[in-house]
N, C-alpha and C positions, 0 to 999 in steps of 0.2 A: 504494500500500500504506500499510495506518495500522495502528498497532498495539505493542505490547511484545514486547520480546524482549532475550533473552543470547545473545552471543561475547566472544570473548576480545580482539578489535581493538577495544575499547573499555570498557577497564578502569579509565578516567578518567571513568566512568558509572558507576560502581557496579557490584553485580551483575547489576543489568536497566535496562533504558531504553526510553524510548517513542521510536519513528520515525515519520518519516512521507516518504515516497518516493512523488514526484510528475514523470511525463515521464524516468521513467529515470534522475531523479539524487536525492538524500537531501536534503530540504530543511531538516531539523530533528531533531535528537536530541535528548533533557532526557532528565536522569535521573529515574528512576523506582522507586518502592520495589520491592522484591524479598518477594512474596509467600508462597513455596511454592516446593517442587520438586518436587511432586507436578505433573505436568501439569493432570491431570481438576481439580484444586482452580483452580489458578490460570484456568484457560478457566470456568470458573464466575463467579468472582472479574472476572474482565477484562472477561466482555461485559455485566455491570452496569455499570461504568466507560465501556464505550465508548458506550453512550447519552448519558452527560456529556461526554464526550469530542468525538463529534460535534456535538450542539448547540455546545460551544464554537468550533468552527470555524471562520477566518476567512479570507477572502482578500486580500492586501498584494498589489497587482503581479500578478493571477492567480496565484500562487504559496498552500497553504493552510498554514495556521500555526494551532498552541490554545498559548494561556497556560501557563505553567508550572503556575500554580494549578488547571488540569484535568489535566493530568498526574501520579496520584497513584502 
């Protein structure tokens, strides 16, 4: 799973944060701007970013990791 999202277990992220959960366990959280709380906006908003998003992508270790600096 890759992608942004809000809960309340990690409120040392700001309002929203970017994940990315690979083989069952979380390999990376960075915070992330908090857009909208409208859903319909933010899913608009998001999947322009994750074409950035993805190209940033790398693999350490088999394990996949993006830059803070794609995480917007």
């Amino acid at each position: 799973m890759i992608g942004w999202h809000q809960n309340e277990t990690h409120a040392d992220l700001g309002q929203c944060h970017f994940q990315i959960n690979y083989q069952e366990e979380t390999v990376q959280r960075t915070e992330a701007t908090f857009l909208d709380i409208h859903p319909l906006n933010v899913f608009d908003r998001r999947t322009d970013d994750l074409v950035a998003v993805l190209d940033a992508l790398t693999w350490d270790n088999d394990i996949p990791h993006v830059t803070d600096d794609a995480v917007r």
